[in-house]
C-alpha positions in Angstrom: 86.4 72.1 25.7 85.7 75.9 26.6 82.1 76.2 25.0 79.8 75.3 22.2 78.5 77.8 20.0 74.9 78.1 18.8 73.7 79.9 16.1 70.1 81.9 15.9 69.2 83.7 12.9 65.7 85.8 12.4 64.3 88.8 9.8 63.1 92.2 9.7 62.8 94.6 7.2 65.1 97.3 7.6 62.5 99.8 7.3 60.6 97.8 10.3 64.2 97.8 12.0 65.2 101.1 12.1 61.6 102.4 13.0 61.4 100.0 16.2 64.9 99.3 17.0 66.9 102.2 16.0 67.6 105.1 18.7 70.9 106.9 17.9 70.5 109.4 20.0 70.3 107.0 23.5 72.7 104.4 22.3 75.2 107.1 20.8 75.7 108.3 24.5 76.7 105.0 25.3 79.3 104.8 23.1 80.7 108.3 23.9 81.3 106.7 27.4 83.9 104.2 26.1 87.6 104.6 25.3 87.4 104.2 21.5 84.8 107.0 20.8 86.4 109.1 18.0 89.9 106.6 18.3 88.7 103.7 15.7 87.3 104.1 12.6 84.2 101.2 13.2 82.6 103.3 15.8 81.1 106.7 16.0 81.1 109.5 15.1 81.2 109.2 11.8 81.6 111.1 8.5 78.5 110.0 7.2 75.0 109.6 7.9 74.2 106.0 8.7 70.6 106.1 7.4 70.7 106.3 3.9 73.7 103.6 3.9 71.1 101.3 5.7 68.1 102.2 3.9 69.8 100.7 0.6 69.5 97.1 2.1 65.7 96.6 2.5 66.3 93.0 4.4 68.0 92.6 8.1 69.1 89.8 9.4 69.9 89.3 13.0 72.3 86.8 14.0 72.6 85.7 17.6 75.7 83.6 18.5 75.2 82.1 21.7 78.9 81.0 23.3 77.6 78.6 26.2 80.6 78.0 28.2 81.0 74.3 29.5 80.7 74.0 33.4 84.4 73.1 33.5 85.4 76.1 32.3 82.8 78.3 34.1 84.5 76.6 37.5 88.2 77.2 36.2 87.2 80.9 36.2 85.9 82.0 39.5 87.4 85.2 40.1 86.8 88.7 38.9 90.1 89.0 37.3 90.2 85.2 35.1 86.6 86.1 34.4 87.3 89.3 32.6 90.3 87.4 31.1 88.7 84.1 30.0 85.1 86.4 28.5 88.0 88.3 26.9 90.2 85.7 25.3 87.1 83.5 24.0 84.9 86.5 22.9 88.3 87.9 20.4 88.3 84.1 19.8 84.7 83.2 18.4 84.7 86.9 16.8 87.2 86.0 14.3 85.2 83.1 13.3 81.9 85.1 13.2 84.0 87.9 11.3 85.1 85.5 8.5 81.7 83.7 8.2 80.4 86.8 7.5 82.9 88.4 5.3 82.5 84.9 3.5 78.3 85.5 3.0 78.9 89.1 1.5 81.2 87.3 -1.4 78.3 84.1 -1.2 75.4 86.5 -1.4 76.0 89.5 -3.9 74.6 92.9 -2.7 74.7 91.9 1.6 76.6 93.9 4.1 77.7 92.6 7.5 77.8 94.2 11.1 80.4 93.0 13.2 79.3 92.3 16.9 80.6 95.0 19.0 83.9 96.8 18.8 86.9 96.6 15.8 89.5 93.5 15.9 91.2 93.9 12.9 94.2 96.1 15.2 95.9 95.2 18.3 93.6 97.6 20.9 94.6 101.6 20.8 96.6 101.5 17.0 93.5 102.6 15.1 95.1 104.8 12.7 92.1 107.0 13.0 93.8 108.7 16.4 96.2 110.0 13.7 93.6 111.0 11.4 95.0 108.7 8.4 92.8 106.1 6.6 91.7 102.8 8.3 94.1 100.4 7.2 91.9 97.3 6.2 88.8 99.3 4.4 87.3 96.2 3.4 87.3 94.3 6.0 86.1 97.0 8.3 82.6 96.7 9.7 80.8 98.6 12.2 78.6 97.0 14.7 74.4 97.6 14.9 75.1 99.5 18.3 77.6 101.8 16.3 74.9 102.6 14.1 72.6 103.1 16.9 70.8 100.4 17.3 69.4 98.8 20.2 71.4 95.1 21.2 69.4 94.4 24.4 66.0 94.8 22.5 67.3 93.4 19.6 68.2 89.9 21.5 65.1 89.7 24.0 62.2 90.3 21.2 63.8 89.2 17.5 65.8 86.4 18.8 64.1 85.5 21.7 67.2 85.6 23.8 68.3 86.9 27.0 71.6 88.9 27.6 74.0 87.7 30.1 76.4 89.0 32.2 78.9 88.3 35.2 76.8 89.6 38.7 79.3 87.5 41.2 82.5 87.5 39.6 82.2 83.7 37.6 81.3 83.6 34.2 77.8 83.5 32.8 76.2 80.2 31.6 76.6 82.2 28.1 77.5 84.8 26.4 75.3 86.5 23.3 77.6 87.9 20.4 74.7 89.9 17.7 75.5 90.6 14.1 73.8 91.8 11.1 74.0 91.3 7.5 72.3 93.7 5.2 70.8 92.8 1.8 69.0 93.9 -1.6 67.5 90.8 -1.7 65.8 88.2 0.6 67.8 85.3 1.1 67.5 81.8 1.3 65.3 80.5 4.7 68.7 77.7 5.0 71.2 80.3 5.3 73.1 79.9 7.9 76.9 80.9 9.6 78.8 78.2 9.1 81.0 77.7 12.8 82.5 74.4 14.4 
């Protein structure tokens, strides 16, 4: 076994969210720094204004999926190179669970919207057809992340979900990994909801 995955789930109204959480013109920066600025149609910029799309779902919730990698593996991957390889391999892994649990509570809970965590899957890296300014070819299944949308991740995990981020300082894996995703909705939702992951 690789890791075990646990599941943390809190809310915030939106309106709460976006007043203490949201800073699009810090965290926009960021994403100007990486590769797939402008190249995929799930990050910025976009041709619309975020706000009012987020404003139409007045409940938040924040899902933190914690992959806590087993001490075997963490010792089969001491090097900077099968680190970046393994965090790779079993983040596009647990993603495309996370992706379908949460495609699968939009059709459970009418009027939700999900938030993928962190950058597009749905094509093989660098065939976004947005680089040749054509339409995205899955537009219902695409989803853009919080951080897209300018949100803050790091505050998001340390004071909703009560969580610390961790990363690779030596070259070995982390004890975990934190993966955040939203889902959006015109109505509260049941306290029991939950992603449903092995």
């Amino acid at each position: 076994m690789k890791y075990t995955l646990k599941n943390t789930v809190t809310f915030i109204p939106t309106s709460q969210y976006l007043q203490e959480y949201s800073q699009p013109e810090k965290f926009i920066e960021f994403c100007k720094q990486c590769h797939r600025y402008t190249k995929s149609w799930a990050c910025p910029p976009f041709s619309y204004d975020p706000i009012p799309l987020i404003n139409t779902y007045p409940y938040t919730y924040i899902i933190g999926t914690q992959v806590c990698f087993t001490k075997e593996f963490r010792d089969q991957n001491q090097t900077v190179e099968k680190t970046k390889k393994a965090g790779s391999d079993v983040m596009f892994e647990v993603r495309a669970l996370i992706d379908q649990e949460l495609l699968r509570l939009e059709k459970e809970f009418a009027g939700t919207r999900s938030y993928y965590a962190g950058s597009c899957h749905l094509c093989p890296e660098e065939s976004c057809t947005r680089k040749d300014n054509q339409p995205c070819r899955f537009p219902n299944l695409i989803r853009p992340s919080l951080e897209a949308f300018g949100f803050d991740i790091g505050k998001t995990t340390s004071q909703l979900l009560g969580l610390e981020l961790k990363w690779s300082t030596d070259g070995s894996l982390p004890e975990y990994y934190i993966l955040v995703s939203g889902l959006m909705s015109l109505n509260k939702l049941p306290d029991s909801f939950q992603l449903e992951l092995p």
